[in-house]
C-alpha positions in Angstrom: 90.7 118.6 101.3 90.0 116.3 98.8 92.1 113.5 100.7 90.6 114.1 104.1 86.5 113.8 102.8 87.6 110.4 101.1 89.7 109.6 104.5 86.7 110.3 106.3 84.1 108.2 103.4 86.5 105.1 103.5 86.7 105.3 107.8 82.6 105.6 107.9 82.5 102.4 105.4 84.5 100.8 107.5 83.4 101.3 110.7 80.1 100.9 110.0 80.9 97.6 107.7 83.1 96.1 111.0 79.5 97.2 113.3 77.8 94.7 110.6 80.3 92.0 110.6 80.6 91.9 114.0 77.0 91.3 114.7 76.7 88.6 111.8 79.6 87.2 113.3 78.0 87.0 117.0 75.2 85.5 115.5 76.8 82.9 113.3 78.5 81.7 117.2 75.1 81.7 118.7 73.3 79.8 115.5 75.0 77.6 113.6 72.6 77.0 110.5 72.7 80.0 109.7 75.7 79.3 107.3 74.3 82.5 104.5 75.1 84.8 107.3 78.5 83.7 107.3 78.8 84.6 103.5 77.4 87.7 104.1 80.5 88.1 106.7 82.9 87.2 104.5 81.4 89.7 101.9 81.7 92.5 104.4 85.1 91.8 105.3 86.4 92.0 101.5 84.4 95.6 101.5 86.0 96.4 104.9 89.8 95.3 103.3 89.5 97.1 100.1 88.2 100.5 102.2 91.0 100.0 104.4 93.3 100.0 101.0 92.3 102.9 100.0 92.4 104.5 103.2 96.0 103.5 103.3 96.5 105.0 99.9 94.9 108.2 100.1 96.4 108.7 103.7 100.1 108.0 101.6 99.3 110.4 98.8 98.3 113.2 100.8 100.2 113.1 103.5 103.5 111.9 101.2 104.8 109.2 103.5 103.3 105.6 104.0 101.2 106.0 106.4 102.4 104.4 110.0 103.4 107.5 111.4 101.1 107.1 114.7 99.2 105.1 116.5 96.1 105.1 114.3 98.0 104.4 111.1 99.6 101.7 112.9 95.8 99.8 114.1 94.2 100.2 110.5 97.6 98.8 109.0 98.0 96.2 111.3 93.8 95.1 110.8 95.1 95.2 107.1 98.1 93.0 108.0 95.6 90.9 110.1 93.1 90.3 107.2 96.3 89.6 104.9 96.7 86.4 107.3 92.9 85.3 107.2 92.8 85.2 103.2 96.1 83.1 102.6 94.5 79.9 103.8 91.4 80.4 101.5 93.6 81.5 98.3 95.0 78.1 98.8 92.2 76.2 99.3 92.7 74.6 102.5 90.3 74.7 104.8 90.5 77.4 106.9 90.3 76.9 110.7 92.7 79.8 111.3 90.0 81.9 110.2 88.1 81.5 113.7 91.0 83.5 115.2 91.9 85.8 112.5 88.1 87.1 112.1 87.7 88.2 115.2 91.2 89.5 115.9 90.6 91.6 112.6 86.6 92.8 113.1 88.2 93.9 117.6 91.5 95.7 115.5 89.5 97.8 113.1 87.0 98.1 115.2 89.0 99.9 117.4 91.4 102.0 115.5 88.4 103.5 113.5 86.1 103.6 116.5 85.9 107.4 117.9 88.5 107.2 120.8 91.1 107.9 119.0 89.9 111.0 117.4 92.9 113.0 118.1 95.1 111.0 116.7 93.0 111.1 112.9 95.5 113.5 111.5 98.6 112.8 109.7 101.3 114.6 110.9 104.5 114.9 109.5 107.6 113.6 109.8 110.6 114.4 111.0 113.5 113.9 108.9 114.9 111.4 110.3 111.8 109.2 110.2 111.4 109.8 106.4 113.8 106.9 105.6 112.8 103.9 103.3 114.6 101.6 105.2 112.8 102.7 108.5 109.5 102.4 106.8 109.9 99.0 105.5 111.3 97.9 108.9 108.1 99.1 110.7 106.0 97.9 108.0 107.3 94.8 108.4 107.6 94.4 112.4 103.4 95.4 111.8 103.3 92.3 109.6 105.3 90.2 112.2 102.8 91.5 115.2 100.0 90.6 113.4 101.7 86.9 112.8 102.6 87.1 116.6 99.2 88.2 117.5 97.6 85.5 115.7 99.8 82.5 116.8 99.8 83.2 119.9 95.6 83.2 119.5 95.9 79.9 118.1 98.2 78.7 121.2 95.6 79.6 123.3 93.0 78.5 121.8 94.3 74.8 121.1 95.3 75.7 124.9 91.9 75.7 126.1 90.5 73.1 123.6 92.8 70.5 125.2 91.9 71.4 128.6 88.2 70.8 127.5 89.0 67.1 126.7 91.2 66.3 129.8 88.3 67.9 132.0 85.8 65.7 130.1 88.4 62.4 129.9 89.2 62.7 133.7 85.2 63.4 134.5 83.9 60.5 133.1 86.2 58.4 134.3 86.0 59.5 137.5 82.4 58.5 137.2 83.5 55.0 136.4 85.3 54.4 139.9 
């Protein structure tokens, strides 16, 4: 009982931290100088990561296997996996473009997975046997980490996709303007 009020604490945190974000975020887009806003973002995705932790935990310890035994497991691990991605370019002090991709990608996946459509799917059940197997659960961890890195690249792809579009519109425009 214990496991399941914290479960619930840590997925109201969350959600209602990913609500906030997701409005600062829409507003950083729309206003630019607003660059304390984007602080405050980054502020509530750390609160948002280290709820999701110990969600992750606590689902683990009480239901005794790591948790990615359905679909909701799955989201809030792969939003962990996602936010993983958007803090490697800031621990190395690079500048961090990737983060326009990653942020959102994160705020849609938690968003979702603690949203209340998948209410039925809350509970941990448990496993079968067969499924109980270290090597299975570090291979679907994993393949979650690889989606995420999937998920993300292909973002990018897109992204620099449309951004070079953009300039060939706006190259051939102007110079059909010239003839």
């Amino acid at each position: 009982m214990l496991f399941a009020t914290l479960e619930h604490i840590l997925t109201h945190i969350s959600f209602s931290t990913i609500s906030i974000v997701i409005t600062i975020h829409l507003i950083t887009l729309l206003v630019r100088e607003l660059g304390g806003l984007r602080d405050s973002s980054e502020k509530g995705m750390i609160v948002t990561f280290f709820s999701i932790i110990g969600f992750l935990v606590s689902r683990w310890a009480s239901s005794g296997h790591f948790p990615l035994s359905n679909l909701y497991e799955s989201l809030i691990f792969l939003s962990w996996a996602m936010y993983i991605l958007h803090t490697i370019p800031k621990i190395q002090n690079s500048k961090n473009d990737l983060s326009t991709i990653t942020t959102p990608s994160t705020i849609l996946t938690q968003g979702f997975a603690t949203s209340g459509l998948l209410t039925e799917m809350h509970q941990s059940t448990i496993l079968v046997p067969a499924l109980k197997s270290q090597w299975l659960m570090m291979h679907v961890s994993m393949m979650l980490l690889s989606y995420a890195t999937l998920l993300c690249g292909s973002l990018l792809s897109a992204a620099i996709l449309i951004i070079r579009f953009r300039n060939n519109f706006h190259f051939f425009s102007k110079k059909k303007k010239m003839f």
